[in-house]
C-alpha positions in Angstrom: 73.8 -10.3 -1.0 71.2 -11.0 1.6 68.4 -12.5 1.8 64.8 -13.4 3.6 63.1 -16.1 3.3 59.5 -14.9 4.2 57.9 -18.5 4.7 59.8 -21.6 5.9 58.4 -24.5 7.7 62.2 -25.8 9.3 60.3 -27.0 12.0 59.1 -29.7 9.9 59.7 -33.5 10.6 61.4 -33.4 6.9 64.0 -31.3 8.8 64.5 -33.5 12.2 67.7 -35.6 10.8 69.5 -32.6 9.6 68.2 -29.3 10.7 71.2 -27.4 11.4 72.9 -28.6 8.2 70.2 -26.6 6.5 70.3 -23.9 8.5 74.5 -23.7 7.7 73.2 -24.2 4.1 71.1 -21.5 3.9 74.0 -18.7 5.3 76.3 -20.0 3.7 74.4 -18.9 0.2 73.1 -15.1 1.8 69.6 -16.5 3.4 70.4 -15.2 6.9 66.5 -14.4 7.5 63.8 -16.6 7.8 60.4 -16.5 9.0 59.1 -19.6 10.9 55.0 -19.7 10.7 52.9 -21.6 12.8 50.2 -23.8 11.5 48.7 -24.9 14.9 48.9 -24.3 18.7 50.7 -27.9 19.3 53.9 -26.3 17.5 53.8 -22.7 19.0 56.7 -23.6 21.4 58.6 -25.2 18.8 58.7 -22.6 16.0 59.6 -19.9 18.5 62.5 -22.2 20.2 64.1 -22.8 16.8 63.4 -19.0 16.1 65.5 -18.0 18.9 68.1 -20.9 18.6 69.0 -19.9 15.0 68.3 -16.4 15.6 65.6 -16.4 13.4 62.0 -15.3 13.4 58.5 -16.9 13.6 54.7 -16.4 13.5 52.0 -17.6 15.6 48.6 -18.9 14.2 46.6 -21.8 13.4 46.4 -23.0 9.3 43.5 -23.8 8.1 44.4 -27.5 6.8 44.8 -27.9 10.7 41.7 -26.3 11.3 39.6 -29.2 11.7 41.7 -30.9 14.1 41.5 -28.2 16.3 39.5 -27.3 19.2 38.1 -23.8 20.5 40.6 -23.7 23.2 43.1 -23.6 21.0 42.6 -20.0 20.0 42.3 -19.0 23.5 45.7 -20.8 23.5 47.0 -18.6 20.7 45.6 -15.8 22.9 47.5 -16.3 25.3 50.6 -16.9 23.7 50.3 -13.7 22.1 49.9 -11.8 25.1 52.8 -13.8 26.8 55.3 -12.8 24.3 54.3 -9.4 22.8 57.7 -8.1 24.0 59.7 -11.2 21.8 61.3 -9.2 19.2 61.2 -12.4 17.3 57.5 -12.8 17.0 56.6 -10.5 13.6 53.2 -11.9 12.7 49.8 -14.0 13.3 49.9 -16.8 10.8 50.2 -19.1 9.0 46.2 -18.2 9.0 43.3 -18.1 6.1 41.2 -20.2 3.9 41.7 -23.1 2.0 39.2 -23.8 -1.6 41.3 -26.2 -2.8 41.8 -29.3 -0.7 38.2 -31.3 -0.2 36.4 -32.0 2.4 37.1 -29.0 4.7 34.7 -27.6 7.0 34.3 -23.9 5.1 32.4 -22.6 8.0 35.1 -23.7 10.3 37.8 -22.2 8.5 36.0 -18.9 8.4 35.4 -19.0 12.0 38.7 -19.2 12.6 40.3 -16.9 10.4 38.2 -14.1 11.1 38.7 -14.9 15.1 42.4 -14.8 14.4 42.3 -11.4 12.6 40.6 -10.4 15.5 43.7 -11.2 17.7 46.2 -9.5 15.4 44.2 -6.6 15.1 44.4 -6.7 18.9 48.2 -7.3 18.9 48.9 -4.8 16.5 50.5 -7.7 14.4 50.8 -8.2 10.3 49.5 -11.5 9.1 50.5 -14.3 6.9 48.1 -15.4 4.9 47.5 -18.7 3.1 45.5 -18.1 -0.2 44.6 -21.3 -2.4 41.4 -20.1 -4.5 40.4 -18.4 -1.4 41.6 -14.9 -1.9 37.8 -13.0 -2.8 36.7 -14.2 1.0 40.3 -13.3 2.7 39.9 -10.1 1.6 36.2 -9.7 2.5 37.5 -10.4 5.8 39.8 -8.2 5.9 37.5 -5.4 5.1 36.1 -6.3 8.2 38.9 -7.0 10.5 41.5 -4.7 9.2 44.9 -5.5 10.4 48.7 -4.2 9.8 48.9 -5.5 6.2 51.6 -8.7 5.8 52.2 -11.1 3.1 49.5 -13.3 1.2 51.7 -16.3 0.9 52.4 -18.0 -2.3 50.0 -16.0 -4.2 48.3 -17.5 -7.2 45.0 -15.4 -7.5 44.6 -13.0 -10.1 45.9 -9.7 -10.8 42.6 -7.6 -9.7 43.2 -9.4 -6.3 46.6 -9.0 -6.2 46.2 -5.3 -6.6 43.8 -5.0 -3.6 45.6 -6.8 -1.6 48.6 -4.9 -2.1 46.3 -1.6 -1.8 45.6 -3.4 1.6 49.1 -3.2 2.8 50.2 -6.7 1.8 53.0 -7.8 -0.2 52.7 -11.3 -1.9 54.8 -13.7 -1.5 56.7 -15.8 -4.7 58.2 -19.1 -4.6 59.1 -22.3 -6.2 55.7 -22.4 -8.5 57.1 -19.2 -10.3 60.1 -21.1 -11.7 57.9 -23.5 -13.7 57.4 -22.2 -17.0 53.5 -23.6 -17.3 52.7 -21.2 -14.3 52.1 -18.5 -16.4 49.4 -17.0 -14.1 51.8 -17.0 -11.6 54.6 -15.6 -13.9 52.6 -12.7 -15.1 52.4 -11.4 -11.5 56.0 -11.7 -10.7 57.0 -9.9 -14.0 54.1 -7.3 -14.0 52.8 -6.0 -9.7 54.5 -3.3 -8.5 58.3 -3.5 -7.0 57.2 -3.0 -4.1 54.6 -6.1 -4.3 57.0 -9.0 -4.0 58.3 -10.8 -1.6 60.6 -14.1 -1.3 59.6 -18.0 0.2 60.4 -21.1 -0.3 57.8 -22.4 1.9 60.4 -25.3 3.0 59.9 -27.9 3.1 57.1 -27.8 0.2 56.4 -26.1 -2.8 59.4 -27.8 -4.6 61.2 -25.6 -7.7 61.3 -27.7 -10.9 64.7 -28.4 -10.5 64.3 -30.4 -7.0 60.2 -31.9 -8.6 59.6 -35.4 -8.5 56.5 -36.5 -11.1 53.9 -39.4 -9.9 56.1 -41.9 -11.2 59.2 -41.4 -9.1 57.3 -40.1 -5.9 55.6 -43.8 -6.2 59.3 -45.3 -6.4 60.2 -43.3 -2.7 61.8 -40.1 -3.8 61.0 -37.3 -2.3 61.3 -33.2 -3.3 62.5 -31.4 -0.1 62.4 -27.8 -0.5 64.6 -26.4 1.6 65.6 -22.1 2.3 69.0 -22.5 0.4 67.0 -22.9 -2.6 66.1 -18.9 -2.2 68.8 -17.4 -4.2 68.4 -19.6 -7.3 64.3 -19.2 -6.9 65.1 -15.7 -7.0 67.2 -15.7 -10.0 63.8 -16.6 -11.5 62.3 -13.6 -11.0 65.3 -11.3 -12.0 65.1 -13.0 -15.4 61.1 -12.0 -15.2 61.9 -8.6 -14.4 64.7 -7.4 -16.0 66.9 -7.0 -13.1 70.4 -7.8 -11.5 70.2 -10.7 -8.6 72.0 -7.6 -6.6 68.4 -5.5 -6.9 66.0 -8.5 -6.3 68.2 -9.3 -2.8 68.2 -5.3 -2.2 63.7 -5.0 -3.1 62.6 -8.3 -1.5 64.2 -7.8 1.5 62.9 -4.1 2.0 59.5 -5.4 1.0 60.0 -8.2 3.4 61.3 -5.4 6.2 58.0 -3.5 5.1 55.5 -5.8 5.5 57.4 -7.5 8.8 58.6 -4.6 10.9 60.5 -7.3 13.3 62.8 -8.2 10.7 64.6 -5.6 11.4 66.0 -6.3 14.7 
């Protein structure tokens, strides 16, 4: 079985002492694809090194939890970057881009700005996006509406199933990780056992969004452990939503990663 992991962060500093370990880890259990997302220009160069190093793939964009640390330049930066390397086979997508409603104290109007200026640019490029939705999804769409782009995958999805439906009749897939293997996430749950096959997609979102098996509570973070996530995590995540759906591990590898192909044309290089 193989599969894609449509959201992994290995150029995080969680990751500097042992990268390639994890990448061995990963192939060694099937997870041969991943997809490496930006979050802000100062790690552009770095996510598309590693991409070609491992032979893997990786996104360009600027999160919006970075959003307020960065300056206009920098999307005249991501400009650029897309222009410079339209013909990488290894660049599939703008992101990791969107709206944040969760964290406090963000500049709203900022984060617009900059999402709908980076739509703009992979509407341009003729890229898919990767979208970050946390209680945001109602103004990604209305976005969208305006900047319509190549579809992509609304990353670790959590909204509700009315949204979920329109983003999928948008072109997106959404993306299901770690949080679906808690049993409490029931929201969450309802989606991966209920939206249409050819919804889903895959993540781990490495080197966050811990499964329960690898969560720490309050109590033990305080002591110094910590829950890296990490992409060889995928096949057991996934295991999760076979058990929601009914089917074999052998299917959800064979849908996710068509879904994943789908909504990422470069992934299949």
């Amino acid at each position: 079985m193989e599969w894609i992991d449509t959201h992994c962060h290995l150029d995080a500093a969680e990751f500097d002492a042992d990268r390639a370990a994890v990448v061995e880890q990963a192939r060694a259990v099937g997870v041969t694809r991943l997809v490496l997302p930006a979050v802000e220009a100062g790690n552009f160069d770095t996510v598309r090194r590693l991409a070609h190093e491992h032979g893997f793939f990786y996104a360009l964009g600027i999160h919006p939890l970075y959003v307020d640390r960065a300056v206009p330049t920098d999307l005249e930066r991501l400009r650029e970057a897309l222009l410079e390397h339209r013909d990488d086979s290894r660049l599939v997508a703008v992101g990791e881009i969107g709206i944040d409603h969760f964290v406090p104290g963000l500049d709203r109007d900022r984060q617009q700005q900059f999402y709908g200026a980076q739509l703009q640019l992979a509407q341009r490029a003729g890229l898919p996006v990767i979208l970050h939705v946390r209680r945001s999804a109602d103004a990604l769409l209305a976005a969208l509406r305006r900047t319509p782009v190549r579809g992509g995958i609304a990353h670790a999805f959590n909204g509700s199933e009315q949204q979920a439906l329109i983003f999928v009749d948008m072109g997106f897939k959404l993306g299901f990780g770690g949080a679906m293997c808690f049993e409490r996430a029931l929201q969450i749950r309802r989606l991966a056992a209920n939206l249409p096959d050819a919804a889903i997609v895959l993540e781990t979102d490495a080197p966050d969004i811990p499964p329960p098996w690898l969560y720490r509570n309050a109590a033990r973070r305080a002591a110094g452990e910590r829950a890296r996530n990490q992409p060889s995590e995928l096949p057991r995540i996934a295991e999760t939503l076979s058990a929601l759906r009914g089917w074999s591990l052998a299917h959800t590898a064979q849908v996710t990663a068509a879904n994943a192909t789908a909504a990422l044309p470069g992934l299949l290089l």
